[in-house]
C-alpha positions as CSV (number, residue, x, y, z in Angstrom):
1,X,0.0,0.0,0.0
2,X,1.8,3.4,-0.7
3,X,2.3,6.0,2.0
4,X,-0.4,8.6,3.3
5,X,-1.5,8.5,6.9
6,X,-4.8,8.0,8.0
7,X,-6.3,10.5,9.8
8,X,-6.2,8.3,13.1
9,X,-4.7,4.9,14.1
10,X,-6.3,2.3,12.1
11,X,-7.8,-0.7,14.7
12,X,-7.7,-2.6,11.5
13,X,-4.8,-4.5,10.2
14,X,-4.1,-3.4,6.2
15,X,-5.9,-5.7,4.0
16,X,-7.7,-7.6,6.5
17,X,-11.7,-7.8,6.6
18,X,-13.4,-5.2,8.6
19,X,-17.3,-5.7,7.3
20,X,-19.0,-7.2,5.0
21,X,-22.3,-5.8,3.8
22,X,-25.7,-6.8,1.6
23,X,-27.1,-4.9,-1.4
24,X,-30.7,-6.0,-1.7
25,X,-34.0,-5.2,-3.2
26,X,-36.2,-5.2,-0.4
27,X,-34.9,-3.9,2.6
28,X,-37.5,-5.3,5.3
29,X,-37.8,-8.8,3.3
30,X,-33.9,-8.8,4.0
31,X,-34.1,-7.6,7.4
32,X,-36.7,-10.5,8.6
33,X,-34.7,-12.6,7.1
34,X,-31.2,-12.6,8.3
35,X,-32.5,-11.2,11.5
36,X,-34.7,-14.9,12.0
37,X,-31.5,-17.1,10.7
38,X,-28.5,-15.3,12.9
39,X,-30.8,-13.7,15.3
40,X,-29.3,-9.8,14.0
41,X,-31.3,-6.7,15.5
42,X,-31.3,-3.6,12.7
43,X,-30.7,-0.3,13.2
44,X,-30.9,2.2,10.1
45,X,-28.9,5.5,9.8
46,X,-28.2,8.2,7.3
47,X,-25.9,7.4,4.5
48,X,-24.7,9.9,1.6
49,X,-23.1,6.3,0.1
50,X,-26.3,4.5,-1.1
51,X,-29.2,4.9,-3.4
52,X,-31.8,5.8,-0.9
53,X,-29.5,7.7,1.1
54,X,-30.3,5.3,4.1
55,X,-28.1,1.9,6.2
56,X,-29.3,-0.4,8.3
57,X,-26.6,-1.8,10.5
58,X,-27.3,-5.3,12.0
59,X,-26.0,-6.3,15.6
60,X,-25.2,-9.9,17.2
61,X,-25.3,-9.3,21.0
62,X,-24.9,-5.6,21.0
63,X,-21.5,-5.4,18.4
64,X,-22.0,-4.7,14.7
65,X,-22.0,-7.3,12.2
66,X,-22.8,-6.4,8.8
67,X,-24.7,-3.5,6.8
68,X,-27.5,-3.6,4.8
69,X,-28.8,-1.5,2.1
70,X,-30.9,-1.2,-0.8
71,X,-29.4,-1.2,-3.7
72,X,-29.9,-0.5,-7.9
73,X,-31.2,-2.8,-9.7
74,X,-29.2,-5.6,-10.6
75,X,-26.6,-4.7,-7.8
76,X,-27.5,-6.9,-4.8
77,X,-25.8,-9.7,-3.1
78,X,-22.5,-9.4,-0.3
79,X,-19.5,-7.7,-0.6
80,X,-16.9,-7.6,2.1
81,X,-14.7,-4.3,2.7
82,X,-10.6,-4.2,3.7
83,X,-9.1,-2.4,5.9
84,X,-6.8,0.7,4.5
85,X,-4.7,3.2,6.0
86,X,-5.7,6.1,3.5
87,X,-8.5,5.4,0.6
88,X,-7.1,8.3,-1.5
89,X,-3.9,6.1,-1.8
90,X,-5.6,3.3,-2.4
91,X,-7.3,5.3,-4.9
92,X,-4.5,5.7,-7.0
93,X,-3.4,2.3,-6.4
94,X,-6.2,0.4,-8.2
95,X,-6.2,2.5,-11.1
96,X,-2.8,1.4,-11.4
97,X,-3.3,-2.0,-10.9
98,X,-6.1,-2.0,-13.5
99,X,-9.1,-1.7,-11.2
100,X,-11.7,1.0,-11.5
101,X,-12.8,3.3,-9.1
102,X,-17.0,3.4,-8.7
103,X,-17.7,5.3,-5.8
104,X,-15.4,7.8,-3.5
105,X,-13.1,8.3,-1.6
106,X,-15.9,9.6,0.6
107,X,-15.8,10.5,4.5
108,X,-19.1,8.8,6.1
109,X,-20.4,10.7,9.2
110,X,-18.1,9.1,12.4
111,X,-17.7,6.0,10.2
112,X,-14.2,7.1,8.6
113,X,-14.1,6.7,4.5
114,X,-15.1,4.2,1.9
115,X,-14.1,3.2,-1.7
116,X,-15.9,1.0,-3.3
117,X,-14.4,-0.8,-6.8
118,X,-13.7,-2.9,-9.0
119,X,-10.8,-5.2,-9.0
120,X,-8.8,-6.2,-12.4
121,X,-11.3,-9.0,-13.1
122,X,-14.2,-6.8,-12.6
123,X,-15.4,-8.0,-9.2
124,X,-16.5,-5.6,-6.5
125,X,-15.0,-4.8,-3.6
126,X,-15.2,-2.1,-0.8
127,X,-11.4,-0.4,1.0
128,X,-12.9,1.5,4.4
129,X,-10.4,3.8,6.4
130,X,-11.9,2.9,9.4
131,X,-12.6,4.9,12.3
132,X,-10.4,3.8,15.6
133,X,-13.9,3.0,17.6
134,X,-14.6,0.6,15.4
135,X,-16.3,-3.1,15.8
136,X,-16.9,-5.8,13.9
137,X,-18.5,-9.2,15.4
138,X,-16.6,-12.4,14.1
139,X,-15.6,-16.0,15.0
140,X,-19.0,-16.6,17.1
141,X,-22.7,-17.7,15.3
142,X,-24.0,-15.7,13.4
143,X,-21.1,-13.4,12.1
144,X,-18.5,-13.6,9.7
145,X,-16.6,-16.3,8.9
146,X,-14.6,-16.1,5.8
147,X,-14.4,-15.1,2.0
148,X,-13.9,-16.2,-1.3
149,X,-13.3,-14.5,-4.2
150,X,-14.6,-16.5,-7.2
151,X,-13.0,-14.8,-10.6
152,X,-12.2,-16.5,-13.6
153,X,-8.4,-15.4,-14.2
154,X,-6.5,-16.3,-11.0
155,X,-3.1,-14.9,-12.1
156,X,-4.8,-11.2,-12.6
157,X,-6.9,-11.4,-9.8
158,X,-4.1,-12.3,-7.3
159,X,-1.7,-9.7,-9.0
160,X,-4.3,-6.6,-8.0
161,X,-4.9,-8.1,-4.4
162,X,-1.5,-9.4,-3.7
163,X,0.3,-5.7,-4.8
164,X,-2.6,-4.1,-3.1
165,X,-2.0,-5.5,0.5
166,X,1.4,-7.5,-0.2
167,X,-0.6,-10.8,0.4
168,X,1.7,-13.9,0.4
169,X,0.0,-16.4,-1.7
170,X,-0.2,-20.3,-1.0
171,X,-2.0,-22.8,-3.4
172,X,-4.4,-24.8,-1.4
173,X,-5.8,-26.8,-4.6
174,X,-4.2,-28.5,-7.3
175,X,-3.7,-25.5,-9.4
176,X,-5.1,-27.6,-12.5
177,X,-8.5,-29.1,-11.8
178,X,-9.1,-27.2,-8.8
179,X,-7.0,-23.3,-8.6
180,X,-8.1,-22.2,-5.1
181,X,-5.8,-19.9,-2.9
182,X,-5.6,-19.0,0.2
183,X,-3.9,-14.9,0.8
184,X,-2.3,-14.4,4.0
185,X,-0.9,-11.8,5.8
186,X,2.2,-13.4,7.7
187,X,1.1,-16.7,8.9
188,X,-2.5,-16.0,8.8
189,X,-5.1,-16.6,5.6
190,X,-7.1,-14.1,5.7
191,X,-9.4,-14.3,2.2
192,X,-9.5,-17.2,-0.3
193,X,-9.4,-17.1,-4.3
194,X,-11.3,-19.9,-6.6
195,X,-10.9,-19.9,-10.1
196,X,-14.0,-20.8,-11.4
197,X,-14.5,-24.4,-12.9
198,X,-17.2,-25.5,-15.4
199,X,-19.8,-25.8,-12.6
200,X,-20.1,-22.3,-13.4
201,X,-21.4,-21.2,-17.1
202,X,-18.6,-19.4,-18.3
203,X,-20.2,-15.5,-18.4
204,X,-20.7,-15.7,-14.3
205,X,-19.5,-12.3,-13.3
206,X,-17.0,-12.6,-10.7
207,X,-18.4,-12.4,-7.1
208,X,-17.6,-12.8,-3.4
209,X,-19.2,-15.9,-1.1
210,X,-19.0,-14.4,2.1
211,X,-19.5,-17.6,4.8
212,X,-21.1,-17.5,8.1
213,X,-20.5,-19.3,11.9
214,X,-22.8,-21.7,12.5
215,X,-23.0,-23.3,16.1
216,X,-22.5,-26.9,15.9
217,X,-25.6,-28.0,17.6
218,X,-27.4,-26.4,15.2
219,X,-25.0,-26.9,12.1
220,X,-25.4,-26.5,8.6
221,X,-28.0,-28.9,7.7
222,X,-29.9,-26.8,10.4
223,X,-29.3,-23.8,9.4
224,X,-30.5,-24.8,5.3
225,X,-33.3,-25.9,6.9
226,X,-33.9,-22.7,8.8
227,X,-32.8,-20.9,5.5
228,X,-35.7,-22.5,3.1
229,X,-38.2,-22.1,5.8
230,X,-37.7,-18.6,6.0
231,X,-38.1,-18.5,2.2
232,X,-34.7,-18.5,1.2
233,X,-33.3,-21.4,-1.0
234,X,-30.4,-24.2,-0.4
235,X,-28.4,-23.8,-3.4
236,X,-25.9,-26.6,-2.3
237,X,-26.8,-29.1,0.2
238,X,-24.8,-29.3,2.9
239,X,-21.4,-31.3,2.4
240,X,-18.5,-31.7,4.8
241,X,-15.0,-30.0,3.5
242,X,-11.3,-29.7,5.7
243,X,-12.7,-26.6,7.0
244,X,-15.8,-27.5,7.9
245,X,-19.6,-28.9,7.2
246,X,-20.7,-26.0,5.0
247,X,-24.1,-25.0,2.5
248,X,-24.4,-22.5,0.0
249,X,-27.7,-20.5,0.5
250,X,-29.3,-18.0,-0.9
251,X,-32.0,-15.2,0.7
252,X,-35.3,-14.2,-0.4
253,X,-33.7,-11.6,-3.0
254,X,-31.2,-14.5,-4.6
255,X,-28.4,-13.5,-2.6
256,X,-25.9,-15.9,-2.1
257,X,-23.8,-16.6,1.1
258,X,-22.5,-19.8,2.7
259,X,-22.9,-21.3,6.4
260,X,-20.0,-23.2,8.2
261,X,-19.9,-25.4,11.4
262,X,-15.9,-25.2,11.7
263,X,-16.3,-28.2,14.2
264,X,-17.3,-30.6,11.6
265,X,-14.4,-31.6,9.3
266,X,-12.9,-34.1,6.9
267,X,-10.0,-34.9,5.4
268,X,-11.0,-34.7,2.1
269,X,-13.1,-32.6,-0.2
270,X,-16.8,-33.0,-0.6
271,X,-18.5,-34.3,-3.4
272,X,-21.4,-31.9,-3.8
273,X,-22.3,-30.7,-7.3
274,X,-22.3,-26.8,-6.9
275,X,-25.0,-24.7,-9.0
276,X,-24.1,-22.1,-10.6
277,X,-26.0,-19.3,-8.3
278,X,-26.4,-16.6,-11.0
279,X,-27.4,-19.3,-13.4
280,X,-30.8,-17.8,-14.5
């Protein structure tokens, strides 16, 4: 990241998740939703950053854990956002890096600043300055989990992120029949790339699968039960994988997200066959 000093201390590592937020369609449809299947309570504020001009930030035991908003047509689904020291330098970084600037850098009322983007492949992403009161709820139920980036050029896509933040990369696949890598930041993984195979039709935009805790005694199968119920859909059934039991879900709008029980693992891969979520 080049130099420029945030305005504050950042409580945020650079390049590490510090939200994750929906785009949907219909805002209370959304909220009933997630707020039944993680048990989120809403709050909504004023925002110069979105369409209606409005957020709703949803809590898990009092600390914030993801935003919500409704977005243009076309739009919705989850993005995460990364930590930055200063967004105008970021700024200058994607252009260079062949990404493309959509929205900012703009300051959001005791929120710090956003830049939303997208990367060399085209997939969006969000880099927040955040504020040095900030909270974000992970690693309990009910709150973030994880990433992946699905893109269909691997070698581009881990160019922009890797320069961006200085990620080391580590190939957790095969790098033939399956390319899927994991970027850390010393030791740690911190977001996962998957080059998209031909479960996908090949004109799927690229797009983020943001995954979700799940408590074991309820675990994935429960929580895809819990999902259809609330009239979402099970886009992969549950399947067990070396991080975890996991399905791929979608809300009442088609939004796609993934839930994890991290206590339930396997040696080897599952064999579930994955839809192609924006196969319409």
């Amino acid at each position: 990241m080049p130099s420029g000093a945030p305005s504050s201390p950042s409580p945020v590592a650079t390049g590490l998740p510090c939200w994750i937020e929906l785009g949907c369609q219909d805002e209370a449809a959304a909220q009933r939703f997630y707020g039944s299947l993680f048990g989120w309570e809403y709050t909504t504020k004023r925002d110069p950053a979105t369409p209606e001009r409005r957020y709703s930030i949803a809590t898990s035991d009092g600390v914030q854990a993801s935003g919500l908003y409704r977005a243009r047509q076309g739009m919705h689904g989850w993005v995460p956002h990364l930590a930055v020291p200063h967004t105008a330098s970021a700024a200058e970084w994607v252009t260079y890096l062949g990404g493309r600037v959509t929205l900012g850098p703009l300051p959001i009322p005791h929120r710090g600043a956003i830049l939303h983007v997208l990367d060399a492949c085209g997939a969006p992403v969000v880099f927040w300055e955040v504020p040095p009161n900030w909270e974000f709820a992970t690693g309990r139920p009910g709150t973030f989990s994880g990433a992946d980036l699905n893109t269909h050029d691997g070698a581009v896509t881990d160019h922009f992120y890797c320069k961006l933040f200085t990620y080391a990369s580590h190939q957790i696949g095969d790098g033939d029949s399956m390319d899927y890598v994991e970027w850390m930041v010393g030791h740690e993984p911190v977001l996962y790339r998957y080059v998209m195979g031909p479960e996908y039709r090949r004109d799927t935009p690229p797009h983020w699968l943001v995954y979700f805790d799940i408590e074991p005694a309820r675990g994935a199968d429960g929580a895809a039960a819990d999902a259809r119920s609330l009239g979402g859909a099970v886009v992969v059934d549950p399947y067990d994988t070396p991080y975890g039991r996991m399905a791929i879900l979608a809300d009442p709008d088609g939004s796609v997200f993934a839930v994890i029980d991290h206590s339930r693992v396997t040696e080897n891969w599952g064999t579930a066959e994955v839809d192609d979520p924006y196969d319409d």
